[in-house]
KOLDOGU-434536 format. One record per residue: residue in three letters; x, y, z of N, C-alpha, C in turn. Coordinates in steps of 0.001 Angstrom, whole numbers, padded with zeros to 6 digits, always signed. Last residue first. Example, Ala and Ser with C-alpha at 12.3 -4.5 7.8 and 13.67 -1.06 7.14 Angstrom:
REM residues 2
SER+012850-002250+007080+013670-001060+007140+012900+000030+007870/ALA+013190-005690+007800+012300-004500+007800+013200-003300+007800/
REM end
This chain:
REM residues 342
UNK+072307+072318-032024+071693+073568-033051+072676+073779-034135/UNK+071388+069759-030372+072104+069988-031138+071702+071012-032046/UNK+069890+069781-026899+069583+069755-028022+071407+070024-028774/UNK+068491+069582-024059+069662+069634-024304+069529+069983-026071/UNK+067195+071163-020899+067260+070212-022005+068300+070547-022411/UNK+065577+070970-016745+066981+070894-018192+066824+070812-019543/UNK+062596+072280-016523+063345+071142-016486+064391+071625-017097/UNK+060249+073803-015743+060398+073160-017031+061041+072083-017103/UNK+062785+076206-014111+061323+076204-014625+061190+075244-015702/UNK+066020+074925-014269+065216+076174-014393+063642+075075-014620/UNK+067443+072835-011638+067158+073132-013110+066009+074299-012853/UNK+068571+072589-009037+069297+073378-009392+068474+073733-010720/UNK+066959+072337-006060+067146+071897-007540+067292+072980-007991/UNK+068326+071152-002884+067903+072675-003300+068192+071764-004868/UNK+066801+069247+000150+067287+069407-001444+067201+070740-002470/UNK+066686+068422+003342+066413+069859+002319+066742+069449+001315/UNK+065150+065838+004986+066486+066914+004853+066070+067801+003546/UNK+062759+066238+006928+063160+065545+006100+064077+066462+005564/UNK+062444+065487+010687+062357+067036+009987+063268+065616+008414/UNK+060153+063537+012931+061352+063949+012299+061305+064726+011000/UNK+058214+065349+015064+057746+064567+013713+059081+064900+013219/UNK+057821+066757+017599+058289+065460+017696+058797+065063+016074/UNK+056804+068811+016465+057873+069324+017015+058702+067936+017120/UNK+053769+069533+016139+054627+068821+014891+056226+068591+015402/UNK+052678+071864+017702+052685+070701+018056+053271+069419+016964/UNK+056014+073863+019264+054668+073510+017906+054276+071790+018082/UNK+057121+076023+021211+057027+074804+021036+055969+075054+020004/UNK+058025+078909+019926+057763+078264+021126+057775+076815+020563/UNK+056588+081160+017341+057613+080856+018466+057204+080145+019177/UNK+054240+081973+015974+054791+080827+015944+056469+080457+016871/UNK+051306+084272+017313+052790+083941+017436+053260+082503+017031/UNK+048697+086640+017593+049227+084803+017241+050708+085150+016982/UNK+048144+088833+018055+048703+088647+019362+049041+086846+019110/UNK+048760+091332+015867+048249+090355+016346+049059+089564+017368/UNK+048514+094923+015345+049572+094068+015861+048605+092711+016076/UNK+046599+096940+015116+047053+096469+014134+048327+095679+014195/UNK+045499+097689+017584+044898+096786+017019+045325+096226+015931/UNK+047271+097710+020648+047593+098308+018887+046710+097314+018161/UNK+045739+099040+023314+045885+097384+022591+045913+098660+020720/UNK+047589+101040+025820+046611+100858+024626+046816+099859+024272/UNK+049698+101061+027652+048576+100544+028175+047191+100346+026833/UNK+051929+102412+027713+051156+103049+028030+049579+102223+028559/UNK+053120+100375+024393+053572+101507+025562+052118+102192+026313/UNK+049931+098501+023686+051149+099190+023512+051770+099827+024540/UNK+049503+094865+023863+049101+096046+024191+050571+097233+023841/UNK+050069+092395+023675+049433+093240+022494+048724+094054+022919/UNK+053072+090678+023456+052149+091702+023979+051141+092490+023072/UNK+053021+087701+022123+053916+088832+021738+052820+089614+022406/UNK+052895+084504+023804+052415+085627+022791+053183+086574+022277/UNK+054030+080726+023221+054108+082346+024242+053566+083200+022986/UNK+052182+078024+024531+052194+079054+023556+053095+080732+023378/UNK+052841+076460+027422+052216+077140+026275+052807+077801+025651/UNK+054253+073002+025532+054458+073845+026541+053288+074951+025989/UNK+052025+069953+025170+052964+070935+024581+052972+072154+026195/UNK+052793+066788+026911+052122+068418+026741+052863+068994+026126/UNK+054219+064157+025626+054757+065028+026550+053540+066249+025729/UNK+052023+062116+023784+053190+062535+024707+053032+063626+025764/UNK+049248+061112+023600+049936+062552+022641+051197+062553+022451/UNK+047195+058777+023606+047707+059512+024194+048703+060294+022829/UNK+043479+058876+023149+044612+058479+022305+045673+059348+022929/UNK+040263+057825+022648+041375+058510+023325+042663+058035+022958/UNK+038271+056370+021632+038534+057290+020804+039314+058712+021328/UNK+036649+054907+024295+037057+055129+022693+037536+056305+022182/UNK+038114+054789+027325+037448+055423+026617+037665+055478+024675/UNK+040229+051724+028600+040015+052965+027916+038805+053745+027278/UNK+038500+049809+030861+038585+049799+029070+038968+051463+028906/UNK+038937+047179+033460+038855+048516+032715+039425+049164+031121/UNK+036386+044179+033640+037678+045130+033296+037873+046279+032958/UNK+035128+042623+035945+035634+043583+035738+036509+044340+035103/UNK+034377+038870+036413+035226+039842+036441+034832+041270+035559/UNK+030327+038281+037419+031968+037870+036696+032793+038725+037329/UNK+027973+038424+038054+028522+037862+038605+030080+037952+038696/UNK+024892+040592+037402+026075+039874+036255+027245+039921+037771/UNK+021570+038904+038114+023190+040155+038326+023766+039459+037546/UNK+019147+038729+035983+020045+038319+037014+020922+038736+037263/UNK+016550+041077+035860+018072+040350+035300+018049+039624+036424/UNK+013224+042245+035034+014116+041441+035948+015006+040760+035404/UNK+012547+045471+033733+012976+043956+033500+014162+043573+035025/UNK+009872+047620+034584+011058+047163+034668+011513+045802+034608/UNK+007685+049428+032222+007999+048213+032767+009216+048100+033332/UNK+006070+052481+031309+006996+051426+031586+007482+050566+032814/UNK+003164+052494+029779+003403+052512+030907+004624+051495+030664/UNK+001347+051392+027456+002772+052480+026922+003444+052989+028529/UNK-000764+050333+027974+000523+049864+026792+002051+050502+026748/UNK-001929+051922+029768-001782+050841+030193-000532+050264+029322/UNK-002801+054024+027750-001980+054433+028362-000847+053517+028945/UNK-003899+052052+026048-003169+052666+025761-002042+053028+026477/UNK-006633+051786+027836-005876+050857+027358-004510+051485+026760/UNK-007407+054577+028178-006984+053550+029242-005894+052619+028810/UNK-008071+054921+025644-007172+055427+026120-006689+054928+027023/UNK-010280+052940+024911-009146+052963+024395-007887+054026+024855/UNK-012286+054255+026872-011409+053013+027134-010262+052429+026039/UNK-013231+056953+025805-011749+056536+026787-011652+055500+027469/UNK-015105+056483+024313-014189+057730+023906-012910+057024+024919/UNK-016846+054965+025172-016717+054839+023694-015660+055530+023414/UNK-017037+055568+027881-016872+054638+027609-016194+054500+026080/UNK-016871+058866+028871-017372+057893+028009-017068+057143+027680/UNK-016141+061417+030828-015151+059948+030489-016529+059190+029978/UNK-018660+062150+033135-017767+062503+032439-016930+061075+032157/UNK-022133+062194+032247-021270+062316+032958-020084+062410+032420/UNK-025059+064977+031449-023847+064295+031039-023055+063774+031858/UNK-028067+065764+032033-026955+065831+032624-026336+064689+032045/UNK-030832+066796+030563-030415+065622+030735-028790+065673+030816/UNK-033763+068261+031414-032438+068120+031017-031420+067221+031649/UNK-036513+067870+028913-035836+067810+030057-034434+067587+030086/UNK-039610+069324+027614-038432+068686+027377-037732+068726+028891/UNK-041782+070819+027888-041922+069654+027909-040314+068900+028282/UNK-041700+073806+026965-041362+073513+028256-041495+072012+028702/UNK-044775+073973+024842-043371+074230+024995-043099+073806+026602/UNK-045829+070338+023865-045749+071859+023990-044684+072687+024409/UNK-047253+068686+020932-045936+069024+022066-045744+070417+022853/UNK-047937+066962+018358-048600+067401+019890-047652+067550+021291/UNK-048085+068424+015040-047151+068448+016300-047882+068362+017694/UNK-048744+066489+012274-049136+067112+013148-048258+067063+014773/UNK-047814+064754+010041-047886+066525+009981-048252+066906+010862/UNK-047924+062014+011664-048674+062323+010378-049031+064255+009817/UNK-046854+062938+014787-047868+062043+013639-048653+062697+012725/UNK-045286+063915+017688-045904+063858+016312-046333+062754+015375/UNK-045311+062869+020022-044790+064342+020008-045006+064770+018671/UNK-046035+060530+021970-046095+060811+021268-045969+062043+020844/UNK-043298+059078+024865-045001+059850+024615-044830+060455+023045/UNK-041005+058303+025709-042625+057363+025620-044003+058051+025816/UNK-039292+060189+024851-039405+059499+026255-040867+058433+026306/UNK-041066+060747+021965-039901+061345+022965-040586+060510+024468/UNK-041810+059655+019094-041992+059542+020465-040541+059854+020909/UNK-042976+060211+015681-041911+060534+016415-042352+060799+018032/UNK-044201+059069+012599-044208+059430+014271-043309+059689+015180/UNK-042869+059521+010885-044432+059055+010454-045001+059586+011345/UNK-040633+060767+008269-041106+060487+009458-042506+060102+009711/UNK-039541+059446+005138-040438+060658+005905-040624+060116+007360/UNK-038109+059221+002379-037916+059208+003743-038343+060181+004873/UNK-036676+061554-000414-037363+060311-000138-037206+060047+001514/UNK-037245+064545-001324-037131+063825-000344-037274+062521-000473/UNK-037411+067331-003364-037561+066277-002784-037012+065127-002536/UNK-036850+071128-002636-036173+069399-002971-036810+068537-002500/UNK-037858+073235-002520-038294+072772-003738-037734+071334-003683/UNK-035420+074714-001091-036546+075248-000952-036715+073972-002184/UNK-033233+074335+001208-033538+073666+000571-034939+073502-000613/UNK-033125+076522+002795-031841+076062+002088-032496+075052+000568/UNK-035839+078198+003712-035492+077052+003629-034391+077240+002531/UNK-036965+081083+005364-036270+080783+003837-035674+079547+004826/UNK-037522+082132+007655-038420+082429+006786-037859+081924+005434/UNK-036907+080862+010799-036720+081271+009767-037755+081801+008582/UNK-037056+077653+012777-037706+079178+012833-036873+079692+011646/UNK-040167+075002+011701-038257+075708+012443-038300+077349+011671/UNK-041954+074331+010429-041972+074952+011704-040650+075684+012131/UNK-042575+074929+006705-041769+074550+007906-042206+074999+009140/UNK-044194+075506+004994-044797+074377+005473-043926+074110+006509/UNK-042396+077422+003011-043922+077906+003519-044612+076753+004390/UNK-040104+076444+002633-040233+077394+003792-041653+077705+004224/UNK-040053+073140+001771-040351+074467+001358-040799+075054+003046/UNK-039634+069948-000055-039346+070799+001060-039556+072332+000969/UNK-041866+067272-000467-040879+068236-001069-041125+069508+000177/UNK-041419+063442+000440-041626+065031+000498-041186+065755-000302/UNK-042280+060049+000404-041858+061055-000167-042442+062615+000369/UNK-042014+056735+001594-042579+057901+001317-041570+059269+001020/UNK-040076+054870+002271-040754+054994+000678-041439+056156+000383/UNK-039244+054692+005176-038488+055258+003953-038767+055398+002246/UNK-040648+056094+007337-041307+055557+005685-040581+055446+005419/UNK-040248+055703+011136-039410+056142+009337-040266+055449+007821/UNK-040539+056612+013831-041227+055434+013068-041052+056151+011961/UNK-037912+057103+016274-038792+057928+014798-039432+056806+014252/UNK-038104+057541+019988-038064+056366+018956-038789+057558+017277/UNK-037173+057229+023275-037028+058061+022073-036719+057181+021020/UNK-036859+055591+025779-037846+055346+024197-038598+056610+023293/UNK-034823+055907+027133-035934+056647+027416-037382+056590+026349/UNK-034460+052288+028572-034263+053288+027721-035411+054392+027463/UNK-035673+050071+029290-034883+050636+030321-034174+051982+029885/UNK-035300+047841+026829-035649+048335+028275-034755+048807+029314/UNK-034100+049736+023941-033668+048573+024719-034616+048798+026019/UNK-032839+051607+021173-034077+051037+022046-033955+049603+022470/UNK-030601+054169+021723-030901+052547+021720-032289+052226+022352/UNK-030093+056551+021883-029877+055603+020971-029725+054568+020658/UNK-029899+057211+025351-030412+057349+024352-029524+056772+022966/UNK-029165+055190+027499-030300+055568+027958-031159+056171+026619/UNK-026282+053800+026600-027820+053427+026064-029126+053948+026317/UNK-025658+057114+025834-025434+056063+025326-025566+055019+026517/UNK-024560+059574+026302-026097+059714+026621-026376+057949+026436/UNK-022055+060455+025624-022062+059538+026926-023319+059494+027598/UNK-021333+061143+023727-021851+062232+024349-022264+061360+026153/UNK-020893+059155+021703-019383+059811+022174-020123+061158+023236/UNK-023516+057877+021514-022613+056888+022594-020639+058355+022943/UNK-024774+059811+020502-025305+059150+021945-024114+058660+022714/UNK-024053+059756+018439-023991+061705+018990-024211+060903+020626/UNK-024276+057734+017419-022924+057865+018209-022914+059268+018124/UNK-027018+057390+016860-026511+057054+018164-025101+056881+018399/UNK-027771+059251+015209-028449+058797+016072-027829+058358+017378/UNK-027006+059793+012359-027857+060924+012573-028126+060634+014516/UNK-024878+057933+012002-024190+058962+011845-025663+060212+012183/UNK-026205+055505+012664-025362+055557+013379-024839+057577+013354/UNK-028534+055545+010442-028864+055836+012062-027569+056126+013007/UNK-026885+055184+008539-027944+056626+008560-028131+056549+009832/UNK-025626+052720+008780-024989+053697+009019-025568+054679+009192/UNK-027796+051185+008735-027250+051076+009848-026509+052535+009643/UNK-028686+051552+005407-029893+052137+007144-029285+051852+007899/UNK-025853+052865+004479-026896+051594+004237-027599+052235+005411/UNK-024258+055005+001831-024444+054301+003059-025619+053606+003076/UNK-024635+055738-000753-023144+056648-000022-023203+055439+001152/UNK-026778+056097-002555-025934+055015-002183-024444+054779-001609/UNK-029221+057781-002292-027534+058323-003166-026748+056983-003360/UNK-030413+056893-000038-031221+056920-001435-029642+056882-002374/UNK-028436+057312+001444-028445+055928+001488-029330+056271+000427/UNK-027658+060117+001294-026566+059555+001365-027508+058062+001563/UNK-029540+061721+000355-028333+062307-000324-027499+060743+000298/UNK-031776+061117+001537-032243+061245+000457-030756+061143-000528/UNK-030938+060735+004508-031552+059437+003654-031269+059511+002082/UNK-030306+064004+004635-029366+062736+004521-029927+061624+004084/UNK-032875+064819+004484-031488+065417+003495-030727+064511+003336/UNK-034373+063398+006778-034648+063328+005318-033687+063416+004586/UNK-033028+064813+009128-032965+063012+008155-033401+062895+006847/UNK-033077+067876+008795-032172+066824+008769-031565+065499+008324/UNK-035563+069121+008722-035275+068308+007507-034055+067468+007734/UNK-034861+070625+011073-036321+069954+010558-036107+069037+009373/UNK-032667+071435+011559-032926+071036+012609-034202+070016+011763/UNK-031402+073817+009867-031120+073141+009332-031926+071799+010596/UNK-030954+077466+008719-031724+076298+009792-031085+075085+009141/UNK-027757+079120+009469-028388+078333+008514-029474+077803+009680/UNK-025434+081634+010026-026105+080415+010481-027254+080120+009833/UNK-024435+085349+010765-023819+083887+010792-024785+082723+011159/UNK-025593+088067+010410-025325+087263+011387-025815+086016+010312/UNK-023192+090359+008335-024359+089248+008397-024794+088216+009486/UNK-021333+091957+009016-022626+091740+009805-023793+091090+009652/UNK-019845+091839+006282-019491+090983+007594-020216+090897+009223/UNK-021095+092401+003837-021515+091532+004597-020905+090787+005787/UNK-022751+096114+004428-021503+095142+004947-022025+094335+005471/UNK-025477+096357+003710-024366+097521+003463-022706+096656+003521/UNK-026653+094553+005174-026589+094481+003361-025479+095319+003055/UNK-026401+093507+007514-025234+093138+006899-025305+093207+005325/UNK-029311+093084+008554-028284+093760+009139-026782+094072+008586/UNK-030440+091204+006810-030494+092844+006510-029230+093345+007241/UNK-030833+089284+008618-030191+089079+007592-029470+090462+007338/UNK-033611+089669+009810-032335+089735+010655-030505+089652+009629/UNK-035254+089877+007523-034899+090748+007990-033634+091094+009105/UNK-034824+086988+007206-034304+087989+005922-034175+089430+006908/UNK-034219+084996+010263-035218+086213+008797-034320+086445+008255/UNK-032056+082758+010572-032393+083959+011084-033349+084286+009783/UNK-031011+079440+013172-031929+080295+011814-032230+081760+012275/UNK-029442+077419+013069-029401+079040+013856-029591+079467+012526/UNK-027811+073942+013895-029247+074818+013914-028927+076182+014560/UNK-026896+071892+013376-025987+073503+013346-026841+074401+013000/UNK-026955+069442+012874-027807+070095+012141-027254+071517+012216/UNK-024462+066729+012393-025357+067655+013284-025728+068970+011967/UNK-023479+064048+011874-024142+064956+010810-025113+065729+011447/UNK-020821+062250+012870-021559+062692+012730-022119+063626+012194/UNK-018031+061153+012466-019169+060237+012765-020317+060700+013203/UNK-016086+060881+009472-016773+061730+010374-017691+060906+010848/UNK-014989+058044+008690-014161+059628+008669-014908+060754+009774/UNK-016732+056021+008189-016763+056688+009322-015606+057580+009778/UNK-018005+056324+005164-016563+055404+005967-016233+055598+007100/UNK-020100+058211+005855-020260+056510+005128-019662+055822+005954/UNK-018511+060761+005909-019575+060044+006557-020007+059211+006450/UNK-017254+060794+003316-016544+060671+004929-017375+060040+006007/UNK-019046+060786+001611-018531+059915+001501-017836+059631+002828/UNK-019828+064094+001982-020515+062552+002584-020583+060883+002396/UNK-017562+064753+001455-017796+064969+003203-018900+063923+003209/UNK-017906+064321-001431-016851+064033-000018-016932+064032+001256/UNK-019871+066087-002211-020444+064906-002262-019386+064246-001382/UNK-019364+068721-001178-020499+068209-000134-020233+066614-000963/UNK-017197+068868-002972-016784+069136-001473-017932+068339-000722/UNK-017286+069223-005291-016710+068008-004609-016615+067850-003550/UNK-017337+072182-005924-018622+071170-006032-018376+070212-005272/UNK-015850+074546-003922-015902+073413-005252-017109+072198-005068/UNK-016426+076531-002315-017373+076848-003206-016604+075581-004368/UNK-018288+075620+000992-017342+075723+000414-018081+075724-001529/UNK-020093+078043+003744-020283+076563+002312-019010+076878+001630/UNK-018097+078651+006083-018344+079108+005069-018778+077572+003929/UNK-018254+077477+009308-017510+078205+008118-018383+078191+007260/UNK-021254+079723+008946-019004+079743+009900-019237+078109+010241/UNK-022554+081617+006530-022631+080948+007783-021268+080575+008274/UNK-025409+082274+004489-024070+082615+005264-024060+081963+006722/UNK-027616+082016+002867-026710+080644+002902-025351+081340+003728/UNK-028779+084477+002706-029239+083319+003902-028723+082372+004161/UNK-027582+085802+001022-027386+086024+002527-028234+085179+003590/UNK-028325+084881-001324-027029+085091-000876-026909+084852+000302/UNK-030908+086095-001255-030608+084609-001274-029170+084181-000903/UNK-030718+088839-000629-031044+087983+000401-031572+086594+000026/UNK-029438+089422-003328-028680+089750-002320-029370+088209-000742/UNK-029306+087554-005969-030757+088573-005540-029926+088257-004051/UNK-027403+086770-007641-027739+088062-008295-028613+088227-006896/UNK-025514+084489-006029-026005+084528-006871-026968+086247-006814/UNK-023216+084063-004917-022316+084331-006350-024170+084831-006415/UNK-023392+081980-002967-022995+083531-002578-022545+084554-003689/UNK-023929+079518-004062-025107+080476-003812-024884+082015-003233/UNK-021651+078145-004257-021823+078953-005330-023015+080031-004936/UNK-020937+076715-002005-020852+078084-001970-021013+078878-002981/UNK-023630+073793-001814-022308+074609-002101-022057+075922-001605/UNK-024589+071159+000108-024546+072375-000475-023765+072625-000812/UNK-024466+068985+002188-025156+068773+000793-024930+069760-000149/UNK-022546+069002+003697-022176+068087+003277-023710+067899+002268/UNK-023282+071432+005184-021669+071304+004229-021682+069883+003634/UNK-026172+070998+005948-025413+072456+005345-024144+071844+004378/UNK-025588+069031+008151-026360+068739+006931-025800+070089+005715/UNK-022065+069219+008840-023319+069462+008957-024218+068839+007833/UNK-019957+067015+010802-020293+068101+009274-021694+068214+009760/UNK-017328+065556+013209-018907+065961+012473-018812+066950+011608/UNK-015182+063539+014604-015428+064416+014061-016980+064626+013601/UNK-012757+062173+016757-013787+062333+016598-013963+063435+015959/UNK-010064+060468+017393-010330+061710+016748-011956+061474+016847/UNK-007394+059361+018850-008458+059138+019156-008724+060786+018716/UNK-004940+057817+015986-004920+058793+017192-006449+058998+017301/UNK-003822+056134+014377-004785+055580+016029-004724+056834+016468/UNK-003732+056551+012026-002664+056869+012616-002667+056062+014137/UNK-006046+056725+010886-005537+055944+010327-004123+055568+011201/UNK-007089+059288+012224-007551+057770+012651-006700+056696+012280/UNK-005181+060874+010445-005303+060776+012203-005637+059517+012637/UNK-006272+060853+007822-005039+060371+008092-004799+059742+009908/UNK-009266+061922+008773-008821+060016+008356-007221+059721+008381/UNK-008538+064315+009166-009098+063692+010156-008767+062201+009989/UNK-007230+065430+007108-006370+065334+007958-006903+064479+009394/UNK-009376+064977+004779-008343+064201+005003-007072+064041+006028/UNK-011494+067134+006191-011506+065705+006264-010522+064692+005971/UNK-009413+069462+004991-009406+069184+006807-010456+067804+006956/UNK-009998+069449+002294-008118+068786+003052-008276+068524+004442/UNK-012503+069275+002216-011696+068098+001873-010654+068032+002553/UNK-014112+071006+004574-013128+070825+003264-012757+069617+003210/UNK-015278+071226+006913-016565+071846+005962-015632+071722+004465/UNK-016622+070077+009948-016043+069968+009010-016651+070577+007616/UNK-018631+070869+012951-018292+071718+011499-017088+071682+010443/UNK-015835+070077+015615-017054+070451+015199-017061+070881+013526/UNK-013960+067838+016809-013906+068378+016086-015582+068709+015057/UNK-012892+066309+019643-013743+066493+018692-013821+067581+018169/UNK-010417+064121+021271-010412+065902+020204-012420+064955+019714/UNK-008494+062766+024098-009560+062941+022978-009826+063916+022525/UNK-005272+063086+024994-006562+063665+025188-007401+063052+023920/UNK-002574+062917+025622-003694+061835+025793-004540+062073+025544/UNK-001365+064880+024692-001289+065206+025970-002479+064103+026204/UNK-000484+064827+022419+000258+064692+022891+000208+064944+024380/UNK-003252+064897+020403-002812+063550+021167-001462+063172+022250/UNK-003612+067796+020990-004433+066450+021952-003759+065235+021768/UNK-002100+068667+019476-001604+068880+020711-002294+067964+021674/UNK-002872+067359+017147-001469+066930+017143-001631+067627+019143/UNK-005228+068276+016320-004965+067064+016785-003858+066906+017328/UNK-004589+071150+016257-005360+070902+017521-005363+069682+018018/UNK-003269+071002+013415-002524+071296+014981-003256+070834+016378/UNK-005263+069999+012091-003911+069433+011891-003161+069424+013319/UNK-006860+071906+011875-007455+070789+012224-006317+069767+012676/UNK-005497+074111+011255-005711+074470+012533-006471+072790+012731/UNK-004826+073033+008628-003562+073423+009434-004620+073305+011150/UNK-007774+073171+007130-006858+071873+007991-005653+071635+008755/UNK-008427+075634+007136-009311+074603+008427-008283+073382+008146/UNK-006127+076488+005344-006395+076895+006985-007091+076411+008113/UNK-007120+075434+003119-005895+074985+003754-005786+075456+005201/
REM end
């Protein structure tokens, strides 16, 4: 209930100040349903989960051998009802969330350690960078959560188009950096720490197989892998400057704003007579009452006798006009008259 109060509030102050929200590391049901209520609402939300929260649980912090425990730690926290990862990737289908970042920050067992005595020095974070597509193919279009447009949209190209990398990346088109995955989706893996490159020493996923394998993978129009083998070296990569205001993110704001900008209406003067109208709900009295007179309420000397009050019915009253109805004194006892024969 706390990731969705604070998911709840952060929307609510962005939309009151126009702003677009993204929202990192969804990891509950109630804070994915405060995201779809939002959209549902038009308010401009953007959101993501990880591979981590939207396949796993938190039961693994329950389990007996400490540094299995402690490798699934992380912010937030795997949640521990089952329903949770198959929801979040139902969210991701319906485009509740529109993306499935990896929330890559792998540590050893030994970096782990730091936090056996106390696990609040566990440093915080999961790998999750190498298996990515696979997890998802395997859990959400093998699963039948989504179709091959959506797997690409939610692993590919609206990290592109709300990051405003969009068409240079996630789209192959000329003129694009032809970052491209050539995908099996028939082929098959099983996953294990002893065959990974990403850094760590324990896979989340140790033993699962996979449907949906990579074949080849070209960065900028050069080959960077094929067939298990990495030809890349370090320092290759390049950096690639963001501009600001994304198309995908703030031309519906534009528009918006444009909607909700006020207008002034052209009248025609009003031409006519003038009349003056009493104020509603005035009503004359008569003659002012006179004021009030008090009785001093201070004593000889200058003290206030607190046990004297200073209200008085002498003087004018405001009932003073209202003719007085004459007196009748009844003469019968309590009950009434009777009469009887004894």
């Amino acid at each position: 209930m706390l990731e969705a109060e604070a998911t709840h509030r952060v929307i609510t102050i962005a939309n009151r100040t126009h702003c677009p929200v993204y929202l990192v590391n969804v990891s509950s049901m109630s804070a994915g349903d405060v995201v779809a209520a939002a959209k549902m609402q038009g308010k401009v939300v953007y959101a993501e989960t990880t591979t981590a929260h939207a396949t796993l649980t938190g039961l693994h912090y329950y389990h007996q051998d400490w540094s299995h425990a402690a490798a699934y730690v992380t912010v937030p926290p795997l949640r521990l009802d089952t329903n949770t990862s198959n929801y979040l990737m139902s969210l991701l289908a319906n485009d509740t969330l529109n993306i499935v970042a990896s929330d890559h920050r792998p540590f050893t067992t030994k970096q782990k350690a730091m936090g056996k005595e106390d696990f609040t020095k566990i440093p915080h974070g999961v790998s999750g960078v190498q298996d990515r597509m696979s997890i998802i193919w395997e859990r959400g279009v093998v699963g039948g959560k989504m179709d091959e447009n959506r797997f690409v949209a939610v692993t590919s190209s609206n990290a592109a188009k709300i990051h405003n990398l969009y068409p240079r990346k996630g789209r192959v088109i000329p003129g694009a950096d032809a970052d491209i995955v050539v995908w099996d989706p028939e082929a098959t893996k099983t996953i294990s720490a002893s065959t990974q490159v990403q850094g760590g020493d324990v896979n989340l996923y140790e033993n699962m197989r996979c449907h949906g394998v990579p074949l080849v993978t070209i960065s900028r129009g050069r080959v960077v892998y094929e067939n298990g083998v990495f030809m890349c070296a370090e320092g290759t990569g390049k950096f690639c400057p963001l501009r600001s205001f994304p198309d995908a993110v703030y031309k519906k704001l534009v528009q918006r704003e444009k909607s909700l900008k006020l207008k002034g209406v052209d009248r025609t003067p009003y031409l006519g007579d003038v009349a003056v109208v009493m104020h509603a709900g005035k009503k004359e009295t008569g003659t002012p009452l006179a004021d009030t007179p008090t009785r001093p309420a201070t004593r000889h000397g200058g003290m206030r006798d607190l046990h004297e009050s200073s209200f008085s019915l002498s003087g004018s009253q405001i009932d003073d006009h209202v003719p007085k109805r004459a007196s009748a004194r009844i003469l019968a006892p309590p009950g009434g008259r009777s009469s009887g024969i004894w």
